[in-house]
N, C-alpha and C positions, 0 to 999 in steps of 0.2 A: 391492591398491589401496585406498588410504584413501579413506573415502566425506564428500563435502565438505557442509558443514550448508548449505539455502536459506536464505533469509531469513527467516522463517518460525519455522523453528526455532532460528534464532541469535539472534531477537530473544526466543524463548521462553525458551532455557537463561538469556541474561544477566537475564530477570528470576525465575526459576525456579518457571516455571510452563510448562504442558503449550503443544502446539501449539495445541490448536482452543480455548484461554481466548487465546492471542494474539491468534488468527484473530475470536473474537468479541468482543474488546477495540476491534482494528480497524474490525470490523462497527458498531460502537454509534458510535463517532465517524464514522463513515460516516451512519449515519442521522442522527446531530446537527447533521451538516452540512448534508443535504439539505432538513433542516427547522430551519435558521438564521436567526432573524428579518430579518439582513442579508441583502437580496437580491443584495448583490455577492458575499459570500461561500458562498451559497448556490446559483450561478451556476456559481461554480468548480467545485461538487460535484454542478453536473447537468452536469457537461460532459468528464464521467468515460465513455467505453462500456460501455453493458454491456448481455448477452443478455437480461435480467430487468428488471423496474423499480429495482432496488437495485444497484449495483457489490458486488460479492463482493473480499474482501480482495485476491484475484490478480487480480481485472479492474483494481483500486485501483494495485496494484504495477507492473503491466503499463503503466498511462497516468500513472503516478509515474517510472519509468524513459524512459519516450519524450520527453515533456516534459524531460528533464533533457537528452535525446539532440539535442533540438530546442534548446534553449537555448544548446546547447555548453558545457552544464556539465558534461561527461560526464568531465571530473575524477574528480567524486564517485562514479562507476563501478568506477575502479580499486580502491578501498575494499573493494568485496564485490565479487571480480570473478567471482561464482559464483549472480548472482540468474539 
């Protein structure tokens, strides 16, 4: 059985680099967000869940995918039908 790549690591190969420089790529625009001088934008990025004070890249994905499930953009789903 072919083993199917997460997002994660699809987004690591096309730019060829490892998983966890993805994952900490994600992580650092995650903090930039939270600390956004824009309070509307800044807003959107505390309103991310998550267990810790910071969203961790899968807490990010996990409320990046529902929000789209919510929207009924869930078009954009079909795309990676593997997250």
């Amino acid at each position: 059985m072919e083993k199917h790549e997460n997002f994660f690591e699809r987004l690591a190969r096309e730019r060829g680099i490892t998983v966890e420089e993805m994952k900490q790529i994600i992580s650092d625009r995650i903090e930039q967000g939270l600390h956004d001088p824009d309070p509307e934008k800044r807003k959107s990025w505390e309103a991310i869940p998550c267990k810790g004070d910071v969203p961790t890249p899968e807490e990010w994905l996990q409320y990046a995918v529902k929000q789209i499930e919510t929207n009924e953009d869930n078009n954009l789903l079909h795309w990676y039908p593997y997250l």
